[in-house]
C-alpha positions in Angstrom: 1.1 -29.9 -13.1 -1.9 -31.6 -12.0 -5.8 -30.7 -13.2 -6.4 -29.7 -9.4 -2.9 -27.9 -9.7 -4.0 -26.1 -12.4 -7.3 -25.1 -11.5 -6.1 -23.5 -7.7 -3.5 -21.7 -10.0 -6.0 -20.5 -12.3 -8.6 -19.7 -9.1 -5.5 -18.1 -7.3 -4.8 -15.7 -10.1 -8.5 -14.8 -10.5 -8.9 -14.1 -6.9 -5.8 -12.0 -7.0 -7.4 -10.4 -10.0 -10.7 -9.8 -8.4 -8.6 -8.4 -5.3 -7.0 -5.8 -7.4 -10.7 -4.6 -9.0 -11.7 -4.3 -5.5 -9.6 -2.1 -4.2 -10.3 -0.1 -7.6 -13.6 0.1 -7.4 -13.5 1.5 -3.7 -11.3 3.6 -4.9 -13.1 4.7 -7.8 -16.0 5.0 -5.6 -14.2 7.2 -3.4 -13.5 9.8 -5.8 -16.9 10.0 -7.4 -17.7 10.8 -3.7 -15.4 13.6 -4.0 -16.3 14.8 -7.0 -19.9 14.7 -6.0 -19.0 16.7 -2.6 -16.9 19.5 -4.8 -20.0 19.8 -7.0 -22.6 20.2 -3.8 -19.6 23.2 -2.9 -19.1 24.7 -6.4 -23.3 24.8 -6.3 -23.3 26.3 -2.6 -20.8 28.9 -3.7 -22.7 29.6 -7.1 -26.4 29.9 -5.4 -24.1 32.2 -2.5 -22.8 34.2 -5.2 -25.8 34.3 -7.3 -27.9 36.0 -4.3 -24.5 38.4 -3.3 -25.0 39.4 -6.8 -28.4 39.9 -7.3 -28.6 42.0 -3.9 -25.7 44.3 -5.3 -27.2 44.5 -8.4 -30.5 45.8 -6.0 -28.2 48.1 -4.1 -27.2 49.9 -7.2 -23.2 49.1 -8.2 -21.8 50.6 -11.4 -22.7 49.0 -14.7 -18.7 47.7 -14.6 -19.3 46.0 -11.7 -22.5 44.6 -12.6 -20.5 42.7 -15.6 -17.5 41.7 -13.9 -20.4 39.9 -11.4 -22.2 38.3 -14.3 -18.3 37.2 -15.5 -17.3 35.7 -12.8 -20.8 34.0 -12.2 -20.3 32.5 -15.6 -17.2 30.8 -15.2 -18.7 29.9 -11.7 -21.7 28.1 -13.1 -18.9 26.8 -16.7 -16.8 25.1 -13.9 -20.0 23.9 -11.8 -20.9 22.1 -15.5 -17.2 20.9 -16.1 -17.7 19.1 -12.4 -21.1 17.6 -13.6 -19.6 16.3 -16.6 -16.4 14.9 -14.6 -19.0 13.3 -12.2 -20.8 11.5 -15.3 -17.3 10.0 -16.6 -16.3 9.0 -13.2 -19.8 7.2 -13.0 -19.2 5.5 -16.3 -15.9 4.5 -15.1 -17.5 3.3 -11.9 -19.8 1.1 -13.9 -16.9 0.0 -16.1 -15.3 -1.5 -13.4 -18.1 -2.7 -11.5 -19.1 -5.0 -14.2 -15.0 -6.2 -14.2 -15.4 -7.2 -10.8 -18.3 -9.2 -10.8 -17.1 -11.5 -13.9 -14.0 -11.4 -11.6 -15.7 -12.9 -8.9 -17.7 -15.0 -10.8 -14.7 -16.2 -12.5 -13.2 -16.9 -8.5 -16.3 -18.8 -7.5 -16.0 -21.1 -10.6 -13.2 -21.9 -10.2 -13.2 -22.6 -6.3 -16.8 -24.4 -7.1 -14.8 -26.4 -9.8 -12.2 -27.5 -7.2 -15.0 -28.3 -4.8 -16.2 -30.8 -7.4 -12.8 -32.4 -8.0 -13.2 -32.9 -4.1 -16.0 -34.5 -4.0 -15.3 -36.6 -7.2 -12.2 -37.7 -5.2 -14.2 -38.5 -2.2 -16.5 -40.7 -3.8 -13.6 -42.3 -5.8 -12.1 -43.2 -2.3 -15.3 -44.9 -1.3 -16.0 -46.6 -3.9 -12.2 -47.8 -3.7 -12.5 -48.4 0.3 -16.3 -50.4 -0.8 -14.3 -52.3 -3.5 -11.6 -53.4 -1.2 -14.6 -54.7 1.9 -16.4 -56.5 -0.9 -13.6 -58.2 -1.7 -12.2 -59.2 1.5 -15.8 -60.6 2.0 -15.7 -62.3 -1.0 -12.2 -63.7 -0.1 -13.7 -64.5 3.2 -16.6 -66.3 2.3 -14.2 -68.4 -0.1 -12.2 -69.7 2.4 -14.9 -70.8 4.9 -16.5 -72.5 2.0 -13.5 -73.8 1.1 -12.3 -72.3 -2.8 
């Protein structure tokens, strides 16, 4: 296998690579969308509750009732900080494999800036080969007027 061989393999499997983090990440994104949505309803439903509570309590309910609101507005707000927490990780994770994908990417670009320069290197080698081969026709012309 060829350097240039090599290389577009080795760019090929990084682009594939960067491909695949991608789609994570918009994944990824997606669900700390979700996540962040079910907290914003979790909070909507506490603060509902909280002020359903709070104009029972006003009303005058039985002392049993009373703690069976407070209960249930406790595990209300517990699961409203389990979401937070879940939101945090997902963020980390996020972050995790935002950082992936850029040295994926960066990765891809080298390697397709590498193959530009092996390109170019070629190019000019051609040139110089095609400026070579002129010269020396000249020369071979010039030596044959002059008689060589």
């Amino acid at each position: 296998m060829s350097r240039e061989q090599t290389i577009r393999y080795l760019q090929d499997m990084a682009g594939m690579r960067e491909q695949d983090l991608r789609r994570s990440l918009l994944a990824q994104r997606q669900m700390l969308n979700q996540l962040r949505e079910k907290y914003a309803l979790l909070q909507g439903y506490l603060d509902h509750y909280r002020q359903e509570s709070a104009a029972r309590e006003g009303a005058g309910i039985a002392g049993g009732d009373i703690l069976r609101w407070r209960g249930f507005l406790q595990q209300l707000n517990t699961v409203l900080q389990q979401q937070g927490q879940l939101i945090r990780e997902q963020e980390q994770r996020l972050q995790h494999i935002q950082e992936q994908w850029q040295q994926a990417k960066a990765r891809e670009q080298g390697f397709s800036h590498l193959l530009q320069r092996l390109d170019h290197d070629r190019q000019l080698a051609a040139l110089k080969r095609a400026q070579k081969e002129m010269d020396d026709w000249a020369l071979r012309a010039v030596q044959m007027r002059v008689g060589f």
